[in-house]
Each structure stands twice: as structure tokens, then as C-alpha cells.
C-alpha positions in Angstrom: 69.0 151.2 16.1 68.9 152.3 12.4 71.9 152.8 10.5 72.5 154.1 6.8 75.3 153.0 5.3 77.1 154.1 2.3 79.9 151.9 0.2 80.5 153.1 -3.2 83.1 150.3 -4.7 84.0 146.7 -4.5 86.8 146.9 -1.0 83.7 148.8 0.5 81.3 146.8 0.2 83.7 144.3 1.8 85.0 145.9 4.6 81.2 147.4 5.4 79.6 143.8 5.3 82.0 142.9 7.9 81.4 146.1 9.8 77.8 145.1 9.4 77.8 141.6 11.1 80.3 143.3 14.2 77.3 145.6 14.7 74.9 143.0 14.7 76.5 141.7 17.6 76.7 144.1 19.7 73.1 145.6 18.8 70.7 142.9 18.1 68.1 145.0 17.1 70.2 146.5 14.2 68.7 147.9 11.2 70.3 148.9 7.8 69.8 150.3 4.8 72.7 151.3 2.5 74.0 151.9 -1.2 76.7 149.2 -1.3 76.8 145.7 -2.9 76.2 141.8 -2.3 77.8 141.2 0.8 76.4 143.9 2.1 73.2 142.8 1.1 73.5 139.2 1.9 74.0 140.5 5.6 70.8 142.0 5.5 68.6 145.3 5.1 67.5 147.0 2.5 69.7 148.0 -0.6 68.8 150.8 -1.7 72.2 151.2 -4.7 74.4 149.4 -6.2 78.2 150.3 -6.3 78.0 149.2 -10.1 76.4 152.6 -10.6 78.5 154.1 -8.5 82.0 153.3 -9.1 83.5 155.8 -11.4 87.1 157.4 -10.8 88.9 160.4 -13.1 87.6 163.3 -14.9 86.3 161.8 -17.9 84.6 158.9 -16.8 82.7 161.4 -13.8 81.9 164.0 -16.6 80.4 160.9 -18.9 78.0 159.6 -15.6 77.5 163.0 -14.2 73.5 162.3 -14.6 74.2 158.7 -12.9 76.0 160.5 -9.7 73.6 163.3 -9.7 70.8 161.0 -9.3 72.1 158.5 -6.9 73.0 161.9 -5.1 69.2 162.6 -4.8 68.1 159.2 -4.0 70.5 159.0 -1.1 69.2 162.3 0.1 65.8 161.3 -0.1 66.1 158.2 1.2 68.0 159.3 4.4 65.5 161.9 5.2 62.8 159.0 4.5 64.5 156.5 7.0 66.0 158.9 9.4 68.2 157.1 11.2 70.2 157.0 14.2 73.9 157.3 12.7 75.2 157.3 9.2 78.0 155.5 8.7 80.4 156.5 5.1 82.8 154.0 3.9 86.1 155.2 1.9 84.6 157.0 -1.3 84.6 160.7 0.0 83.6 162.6 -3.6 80.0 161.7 -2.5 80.3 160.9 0.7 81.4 164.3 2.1 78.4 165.6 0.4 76.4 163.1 1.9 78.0 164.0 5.6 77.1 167.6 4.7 73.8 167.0 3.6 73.0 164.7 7.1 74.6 167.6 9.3 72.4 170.3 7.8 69.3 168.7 7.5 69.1 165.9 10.3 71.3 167.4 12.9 71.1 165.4 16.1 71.9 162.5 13.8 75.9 161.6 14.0 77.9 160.4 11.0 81.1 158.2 11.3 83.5 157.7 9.0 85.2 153.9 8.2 88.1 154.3 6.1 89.8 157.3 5.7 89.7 159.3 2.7 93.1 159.7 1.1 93.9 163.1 1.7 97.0 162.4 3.4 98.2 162.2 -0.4 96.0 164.6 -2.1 93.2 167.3 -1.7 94.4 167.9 1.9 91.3 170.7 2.0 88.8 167.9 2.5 89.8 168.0 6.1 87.5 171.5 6.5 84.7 168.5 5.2 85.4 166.6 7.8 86.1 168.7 10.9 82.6 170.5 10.2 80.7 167.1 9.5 82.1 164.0 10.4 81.7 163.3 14.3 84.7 160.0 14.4 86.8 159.1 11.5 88.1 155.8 12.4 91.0 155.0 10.7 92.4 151.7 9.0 96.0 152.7 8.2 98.6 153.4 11.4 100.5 156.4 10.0 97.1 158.3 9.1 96.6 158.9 13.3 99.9 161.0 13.3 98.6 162.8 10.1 95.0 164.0 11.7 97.0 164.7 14.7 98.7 167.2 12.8 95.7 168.4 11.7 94.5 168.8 15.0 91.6 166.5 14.7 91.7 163.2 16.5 91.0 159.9 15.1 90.6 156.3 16.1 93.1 153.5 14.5 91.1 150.3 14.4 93.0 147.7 12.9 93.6 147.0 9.4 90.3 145.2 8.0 92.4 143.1 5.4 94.5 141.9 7.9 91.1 140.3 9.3 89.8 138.9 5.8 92.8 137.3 5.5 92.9 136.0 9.0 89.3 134.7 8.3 90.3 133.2 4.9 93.4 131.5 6.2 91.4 129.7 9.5 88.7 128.7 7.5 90.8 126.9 4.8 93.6 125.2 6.8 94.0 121.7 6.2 91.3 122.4 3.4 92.3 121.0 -0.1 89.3 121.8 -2.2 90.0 125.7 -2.4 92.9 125.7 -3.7 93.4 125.9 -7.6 95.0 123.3 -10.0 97.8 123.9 -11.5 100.5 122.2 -13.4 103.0 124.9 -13.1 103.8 128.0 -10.4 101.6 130.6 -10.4 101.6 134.2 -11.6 99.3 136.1 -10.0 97.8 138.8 -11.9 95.7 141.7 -9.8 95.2 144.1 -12.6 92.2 146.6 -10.9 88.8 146.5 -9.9 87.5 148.9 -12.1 87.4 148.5 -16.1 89.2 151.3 -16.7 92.2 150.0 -14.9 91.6 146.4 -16.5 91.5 148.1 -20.2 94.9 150.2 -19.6 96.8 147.5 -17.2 95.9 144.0 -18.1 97.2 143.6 -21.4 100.8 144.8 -20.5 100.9 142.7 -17.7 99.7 139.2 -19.5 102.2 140.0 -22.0 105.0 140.4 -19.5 103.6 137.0 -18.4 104.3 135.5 -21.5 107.4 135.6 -21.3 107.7 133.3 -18.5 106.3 130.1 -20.1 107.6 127.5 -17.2 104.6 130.0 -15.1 101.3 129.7 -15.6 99.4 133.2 -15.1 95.7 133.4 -13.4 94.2 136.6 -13.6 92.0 137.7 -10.4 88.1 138.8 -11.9 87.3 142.0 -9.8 83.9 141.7 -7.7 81.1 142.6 -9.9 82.8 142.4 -13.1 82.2 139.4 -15.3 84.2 137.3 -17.7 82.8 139.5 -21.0 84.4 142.4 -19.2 87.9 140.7 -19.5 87.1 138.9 -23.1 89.1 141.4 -25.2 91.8 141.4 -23.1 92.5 137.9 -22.8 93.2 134.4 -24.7 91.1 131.9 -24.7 93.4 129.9 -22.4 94.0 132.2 -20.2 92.8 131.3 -16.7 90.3 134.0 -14.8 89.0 133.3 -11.4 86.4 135.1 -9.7 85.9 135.4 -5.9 89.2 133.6 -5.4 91.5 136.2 -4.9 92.5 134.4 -2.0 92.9 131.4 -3.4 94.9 132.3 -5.8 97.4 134.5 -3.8 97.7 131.4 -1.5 99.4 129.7 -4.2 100.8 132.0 -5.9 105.0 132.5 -6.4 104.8 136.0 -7.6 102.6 138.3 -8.5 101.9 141.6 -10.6 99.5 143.9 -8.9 98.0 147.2 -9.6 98.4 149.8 -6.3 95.3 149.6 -4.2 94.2 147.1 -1.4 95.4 143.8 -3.3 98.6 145.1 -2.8 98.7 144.5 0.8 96.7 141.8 0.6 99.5 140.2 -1.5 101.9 141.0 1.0 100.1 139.7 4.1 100.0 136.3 2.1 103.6 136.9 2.0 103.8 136.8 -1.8 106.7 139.0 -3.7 105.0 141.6 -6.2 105.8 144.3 -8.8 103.2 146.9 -8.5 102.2 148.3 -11.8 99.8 151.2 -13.2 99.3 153.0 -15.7 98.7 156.9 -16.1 98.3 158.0 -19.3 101.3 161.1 -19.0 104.2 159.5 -18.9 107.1 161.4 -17.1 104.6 164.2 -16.5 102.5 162.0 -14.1 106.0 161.4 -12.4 106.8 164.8 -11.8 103.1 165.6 -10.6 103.3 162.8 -8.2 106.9 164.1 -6.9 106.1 167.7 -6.9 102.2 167.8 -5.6 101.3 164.5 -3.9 102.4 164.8 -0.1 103.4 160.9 0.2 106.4 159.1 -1.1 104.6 155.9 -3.1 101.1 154.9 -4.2 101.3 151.3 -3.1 99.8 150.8 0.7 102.7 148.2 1.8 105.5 150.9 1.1 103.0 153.7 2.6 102.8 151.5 6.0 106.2 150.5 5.9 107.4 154.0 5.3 110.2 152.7 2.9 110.5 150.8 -0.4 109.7 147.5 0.1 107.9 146.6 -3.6 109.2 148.7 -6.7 106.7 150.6 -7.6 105.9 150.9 -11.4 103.7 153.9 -12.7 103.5 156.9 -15.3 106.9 156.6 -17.2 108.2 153.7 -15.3 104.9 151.5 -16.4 107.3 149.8 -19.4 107.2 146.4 -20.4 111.1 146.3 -20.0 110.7 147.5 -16.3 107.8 145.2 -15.6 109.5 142.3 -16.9 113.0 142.9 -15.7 111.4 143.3 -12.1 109.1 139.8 -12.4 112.7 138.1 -13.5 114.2 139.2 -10.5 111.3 138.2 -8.3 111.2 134.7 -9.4 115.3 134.3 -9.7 116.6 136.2 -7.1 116.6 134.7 -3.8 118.0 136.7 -1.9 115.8 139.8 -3.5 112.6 137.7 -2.8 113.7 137.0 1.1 114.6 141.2 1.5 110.8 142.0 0.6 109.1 139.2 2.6 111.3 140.6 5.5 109.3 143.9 4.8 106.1 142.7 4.8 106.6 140.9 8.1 107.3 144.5 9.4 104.4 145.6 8.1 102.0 143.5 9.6 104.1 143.9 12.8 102.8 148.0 12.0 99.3 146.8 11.5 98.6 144.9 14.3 96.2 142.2 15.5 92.8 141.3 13.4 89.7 142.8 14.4 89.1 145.9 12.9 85.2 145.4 12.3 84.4 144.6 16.1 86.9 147.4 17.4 84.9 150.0 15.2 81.2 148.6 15.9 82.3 149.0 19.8 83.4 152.7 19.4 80.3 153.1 17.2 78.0 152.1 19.7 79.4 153.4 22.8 79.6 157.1 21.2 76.1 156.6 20.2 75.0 155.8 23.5 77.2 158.9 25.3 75.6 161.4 22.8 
């Protein structure tokens, strides 16, 4: 069967590589093409866009590259209508991909489209769920708590398993006993997650690496974001400073603390059991604050307190993104034992929440069996 796929950022083209490879096994005669990135690409099938072009978050930076999303708009149109294929299949990104699952359901009807990775609404624009009731056939869901929230919705989902929980799984099989990944070091580690987009590495980075500073007994490695390269950090940095790409895992295995900005890296810092301040900027100040208290419908912005439905890592944003907070909070981390042992105790809860690895296969099964009950 053919199946389009659409990623639009770095954690997509991750987690829709691995999809990729779960439904080569259960379809052999799988075919793809997809706007995504290198691992979806070295998978195989055609790609047809790069998330590079694709990546852009906030009002400014959409209005500065409306002619680049306008156009990979129409060359995802036209190249689904070209291909027609038997399901299309949206990762995360839902600005273009509920246009996209509109699109498919008005012009190539008897073709279903799935959805891998929730959108957010849970914490904002709540209306996309009209989107996806009229023109996404399965959501299937990587987050536990997000099942209760369709529920109340009144539209079903499937939970699947958290996909970082199977990287990491992966990562940790593949490397045991093995010396040569891990990094040299002289002194403990600081890891340093500060985005994956350069917007976020522009406004975060520098405040974090000079809260690092102040720990000179630590040595701090910074974390290169997939399909960034070392110029894009150059301004940012010294020319000591350490930056390591495609060994995010690596690094977080050694690591003794670690300062990350709210995303995916934040869980995957906690499923390697490493204690973390979570930091990001909004430009606003106290004003982001009270929009976030007053108009988001969630409690935090970092996925490990979202799972465990309670503070587990202090989260540091708008007002509270302070050198003085960032740094009081690392000192803790690295001095206080008992402090460090409370939030490991939380992220063993919750991976107990997220369940066994496997999310990939689970969602190429359901994928495939609705495909062949249509």
C-alpha cells in the first residue's frame, strides 16, 4: 500500500521514521512518500520536503515565511492528488496538517487519514477538535491523560505507547556494556537542552550557559538540535564550549543534571532518570504568566509534570525565566540529595504512567487493520 506521510519538525521526523520501519513489517510492499527529514528518508521513499522549510513557530516568524508555507501548502496538495494514496498519515504539526486532512477528505474521499501524535489542544485552541472530528478517521495518541481528554470530547482515541520511551529503550540495549558512545569528560556533566529551533536557541542558550558558569567543578555540553549546525550556535557560545550533535543520548547518559527547555527532551531527560530545571523564555514577562494561568487549560508546559499530573521539575518560564531562579534551582539539583532522590521518585511514576515500549508497532497494527476493515 501507498502512504503519504507528513512530519513538519525534528521529534517528527523521528518518531515517523520509526513508525515507518513498524509498517514495513507488517506490509512488505509499503510505499512512501512524505515531507519530513533524514531518517525518514534514510528508511526509504521519496521525499518530497524538508522540515527545514517547514519548521516555523509564533506569529512573527509564520508572517516572515508565509510565501515558504503557502508554497509547501501547494506542493503537498499537488503531490497527494499526484500519488493518491491509500492512507495519509499526519505527524504532530497540526497548523498545516489539519489543512492537509481537510484538503484529503474533500478531494480524495475514500482515502483515510490518521493522525500520530496528538495536536496540543488539550492546552490551547480546544476548537481544532471540529478539525478533527470532521477529517481525521483515528487519532492515536502518545500521551495517557490525552484518552480521558477526547473522551470528554466525545471522540475516541487510541493510546499507543509513548514513542520516547521506545528510543530510549532502543538507545539503552544497543549501548550496554558499550564504551565508545559515551563522551569524555574530566568533570560531571551539565547537560544543556536549549530547543530545536533557532529561535528558542537565540532567546534560551545564552542564559542557561551563563548559569553554567557558575558551576566551574561542572563541565557543560550543549545538545546541537537535528538539522541545525555548529554556525547556528557560533554566536552563542565560546570557543570551548563543548556541542554535540546526534548525541543527545549520549550525553543525557552521563549527565548529573541538566537544564532543559519544555518539549520532548524533557521527558527524555527524565526517562534517563536525570534531575532537570526546565527553562524558557517568553518575551512578556509576568503577562505570559497570567495568560498561561488564565487561558491555557493545563497546569505546566513541561510533558513529565503534564503525565505526572503534579510538580515533579520546577518549571521556569515568562517572569520566572531569571538567572537567579535558574541558578538557585541547578544548586539545589546538584547539592541537595534528598531534593534530587524526590524528583527521580517522580519520574519512575511516570514511566510507570507511560507504559511498556512499542509505540511504533502498536500504531502500524491499528493502521493496517482499519485499512483493511474499511
Amino acid at each position: 500500500m501507498k502512504y503519504y506521510i507528513i512530519a513538519g519538525e525534528a521529534s517528527g521526523d523521528l518518531h515517523a521514521s520509526n513508525l515507518m520501519k513498524a509498517l514495513i513489517n507488517e506490509d512488505a510492499e509499503a510505499d512512501f512518500r512524505f515531507l519530513g527529514g533524514d531518517l525518514m528518508e534514510s528508511v526509504g521513499g521519496t521525499l518530497v520536503g524538508h522540515y527545514r522549510e517547514m519548521a516555523f513557530m509564533g506569529v512573527i516568524p509564520v508572517l516572515l515565511h508565509s510565501r515558504t508555507i503557502l508554497r509547501n501548502m501547494r506542493v503537498c496538495r499537488e503531490d497527494i492528488l499526484a500519488y493518491r494514496p491509500d492512507a495519509v498519515i499526519l505527524v504532530d504539526y497540526p497548523g498545516f496538517n489539519l489543512k492537509i486532512a481537510k484538503f484529503v477528505r474533500e478531494k480524495l474521499r475514500d482515502v483515510p487519514v490518521y493522525y500520530y501524535i496528538s495536536p496540543k489542544i488539550w492546552a490551547w485552541k480546544r476548537y481544532r477538535i471540529k478539525a478533527i472530528r470532521r477529517y481525521v478517521d483515528r487519532m492515536f495518541c502518545i500521551l495517557p491523560f490525552e484518552v480521558d481528554f477526547y473522551k470528554s470530547l466525545d471522540y475516541e482515541v487510541d493510546y499507543v505507547g509513548n514513542p520516547s520511551v521506545d528510543s530510549v529503550a532502543e538507545y539503552t540495549a544497543s549501548t550496554k556494556g558499550d564504551e565508545s558512545s559515551r563522551l569524555p569528560q574530566d568533570r560531571p556533566l551539565i547537560a544543556v537542552l536549549a530547543g530545536s529551533r533557532r529561535d528558542e536557541i537565540r532567546q534560551n542558550l545564552p542564559m542557561m550557559l551563563g548559569v553554567a558558569s557558575r558551576f566551574p567543578e561542572y563541565k557543560a555540553v550543549v545538545a546541537g538540535a537535528p538539522g541545525l549546525t555548529a554556525d547556528d550556535y557560533a554566536k552563542y557560545v565560546s570557543p570551548d564550549c563543548e556541542i554535540v550533535f546526534g548525541r543527545t543520548y549520549d550525553l543525557l547518559r552521563q549527565a548529573s543534571v541538566a537544564m532543559v527547555t519544555s518539549g520532548t527532551a524533557t521527558l527524555e531527560t527524565a526517562l534517563f532518570r536525570v534531575p532537570q530545571v526546565v527553562c524558557y523564555y517568553f518575551g512578556g514577562g509576568r503577562l505570559v504568566n497570567f495568560i498561561f494561568r488564565h487561558f491555557f487549560h493545563v497546569r505546566f508546559i513541561s510533558l513529565v509534570n503534564l503525565i505526572a499530573g503534579r510538580k515533579v521539575v520546577r518549571e521556569l518560564f515568562g517572569a520566572l525565566f531569571t538567572f537567579s531562579n535558574i541558578e538557585g534551582e541547578l544548586r539545589r539539583l546538584i547539592y541537595d540529595e534528598s531534593y534530587r532522590a524526590k524528583m527521580i521518585a517522580g519520574y519512575e511514576h511516570v514511566i510507570s504512567i507511560l507504559g511498556s515500549s512499542g509505540a511504533a508497532g502498536r500504531t502500524a497494527k491499528l493502521i493496517i487493520n482499519k485499512m483493511k476493515s474499511r
